[in-house]
N, C-alpha and C positions, 0 to 999 in steps of 0.2 A: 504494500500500500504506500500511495506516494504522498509524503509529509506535507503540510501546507504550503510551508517555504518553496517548495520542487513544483505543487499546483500555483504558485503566482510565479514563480519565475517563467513556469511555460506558458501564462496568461500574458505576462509582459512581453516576451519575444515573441508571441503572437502580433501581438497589439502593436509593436515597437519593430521588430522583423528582426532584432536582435535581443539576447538579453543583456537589461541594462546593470554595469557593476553597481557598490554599493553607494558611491559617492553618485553619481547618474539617478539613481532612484531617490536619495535623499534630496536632491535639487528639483526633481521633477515634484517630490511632496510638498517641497518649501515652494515651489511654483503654484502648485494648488491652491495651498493656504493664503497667500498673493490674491491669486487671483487673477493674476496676471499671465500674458500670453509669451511665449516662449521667444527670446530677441538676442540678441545681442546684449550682453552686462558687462562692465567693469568685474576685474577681480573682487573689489571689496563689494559690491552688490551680489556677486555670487556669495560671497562667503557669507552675509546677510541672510540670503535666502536659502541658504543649509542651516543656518543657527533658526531660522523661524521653522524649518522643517522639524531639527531637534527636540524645538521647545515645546512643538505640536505634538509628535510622535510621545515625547517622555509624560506630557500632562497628563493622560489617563493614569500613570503611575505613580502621580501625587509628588513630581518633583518640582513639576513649575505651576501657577498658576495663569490663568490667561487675565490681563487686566485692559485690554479693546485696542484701536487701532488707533496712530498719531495723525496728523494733519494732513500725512502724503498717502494714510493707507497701511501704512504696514503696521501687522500686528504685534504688541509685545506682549511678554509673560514675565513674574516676577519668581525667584527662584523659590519655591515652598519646604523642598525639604534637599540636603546637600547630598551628591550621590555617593552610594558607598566607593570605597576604593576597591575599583574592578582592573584584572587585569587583560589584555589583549581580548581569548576568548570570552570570557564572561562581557567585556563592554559589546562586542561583535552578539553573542546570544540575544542582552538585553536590545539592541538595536534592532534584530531581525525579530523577537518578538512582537518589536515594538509597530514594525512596519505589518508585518502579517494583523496586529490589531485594526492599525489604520485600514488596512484593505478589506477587513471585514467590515468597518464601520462604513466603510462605501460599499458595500454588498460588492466588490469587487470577486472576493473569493467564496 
């Protein structure tokens, strides 16, 4: 039986005609959250719309809060509780759980 992770990965390189790595799908989330359509960004706009991907991804797990959107749109969150010290794989699990949650919460999977 094929794990959740394995059913969105093959839903995304459907969707995408490739599958996308981890950083690729963390930006596509923080696109989501945006709202925003897919362009051309600055470094530091990317790195922006990975941290609004993070902040979305981990809130269901009670580490950030979401406190609404500034004057331009983008959303922020304020930190709620400090994440434990995780090493490589365990930061990698909590990520991909984290993302598998989100795709269910869009009925994605």
């Amino acid at each position: 039986m094929k794990s959740e992770w394995q059913l969105l990965q093959e839903k995304l390189k459907d969707r995408f005609g490739e599958e996308p790595d981890m950083d690729a799908l963390i930006f596509l989330i923080g696109l989501q959250e945006l709202g925003k359509p897919f362009q051309k960004y600055k470094k530091d706009e990317k790195l922006g719309i990975m941290h609004v991907a993070i902040c979305s991804l981990l809130e269901p797990f009670g580490f950030y809060v979401y406190e609404g959107k500034d004057a331009d749109g983008w959303p922020h969150w304020k930190l709620n509780e400090e994440l434990p010290p995780l090493d490589a794989k365990q930061q990698n699990r909590l990520i991909v759980d984290a993302i598998i949650d989100y795709f269910k919460r869009e009925d994605f999977i």
